[in-house]
N, C-alpha and C positions, 0 to 999 in steps of 0.2 A: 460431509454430512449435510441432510438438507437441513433446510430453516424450519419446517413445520417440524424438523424431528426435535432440533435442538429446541426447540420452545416448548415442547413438552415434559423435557426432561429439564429445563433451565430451572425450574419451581425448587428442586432440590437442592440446589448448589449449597443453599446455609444449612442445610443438615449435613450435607457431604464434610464442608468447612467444618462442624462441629465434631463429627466422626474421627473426623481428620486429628482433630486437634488434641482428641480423647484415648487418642494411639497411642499416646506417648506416656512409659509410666513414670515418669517425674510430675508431670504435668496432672495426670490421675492421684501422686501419693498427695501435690500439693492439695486439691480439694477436697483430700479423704481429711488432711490436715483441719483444712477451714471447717470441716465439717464439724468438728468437734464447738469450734469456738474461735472467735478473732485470735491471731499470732503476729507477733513481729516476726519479720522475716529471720531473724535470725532463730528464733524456735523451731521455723520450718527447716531451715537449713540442720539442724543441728538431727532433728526427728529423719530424716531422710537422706543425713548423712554426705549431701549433696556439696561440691564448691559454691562462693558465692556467686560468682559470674553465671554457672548453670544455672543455679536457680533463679537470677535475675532472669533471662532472656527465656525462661519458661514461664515466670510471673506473667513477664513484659506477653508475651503472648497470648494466655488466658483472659489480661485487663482488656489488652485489643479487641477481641470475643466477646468484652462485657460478661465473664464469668464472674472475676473478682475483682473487686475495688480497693483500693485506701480505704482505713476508716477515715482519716483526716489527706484529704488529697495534696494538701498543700507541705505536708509532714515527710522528706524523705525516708523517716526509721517508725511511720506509722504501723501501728498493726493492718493484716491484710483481712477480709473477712469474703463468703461469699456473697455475690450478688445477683445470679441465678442457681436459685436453687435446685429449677425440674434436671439441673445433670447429677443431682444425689440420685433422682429416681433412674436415670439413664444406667449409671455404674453400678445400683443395685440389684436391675433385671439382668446385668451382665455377670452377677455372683460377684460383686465388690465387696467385701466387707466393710459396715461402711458405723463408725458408732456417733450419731448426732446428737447435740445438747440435748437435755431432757426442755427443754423450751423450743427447740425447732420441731423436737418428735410429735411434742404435744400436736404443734399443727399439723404434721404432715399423716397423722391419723384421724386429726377432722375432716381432711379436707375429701 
């Protein structure tokens, strides 16, 4: 492939990455989770039915992506919460069902 081609399509790569990474429905149930409200992982694990090691190395994915974060980073058995939120709006134009605090909703109808 030439170089002028790839540099016009290079622009997309971190949406491609975030596409990517939205594929996956563990990875999906856990956001629908946070969406509600912070969880310790073991609420998610239990809501979604998942082992714990799955669901670590889907968290562990998501944080990489700067999805979701620790509320306390330094806290192994912190609760998780999101930390970008425009992938709520991503999974709801995809027909997610998706039900958010009545405190995130508030915003996300100002905005």
């Amino acid at each position: 492939m030439s170089d002028a081609c790839e540099k016009k399509y290079k622009k997309y790569e971190n949406f491609a990455k975030l596409f990517e990474i939205l594929s996956n429905p563990i990875r999906i149930g856990i956001i629908v989770s946070l969406a509600e409200r912070p969880k310790k992982p073991k609420e998610i694990r239990q809501e979604l039915g998942v082992p714990q090691p799955l669901l670590s190395q889907h968290a562990t994915i998501l944080r990489e992506m700067g999805i979701i974060e620790k509320v306390d980073r330094f806290n192994v058995k912190s609760p998780c919460r999101l930390k970008d939120k425009s992938v709520i709006k991503i999974l709801k134009a995809a027909g997610v069902p998706i039900s958010e605090s009545s405190e995130d909703s508030g915003k996300s109808e100002q905005e």
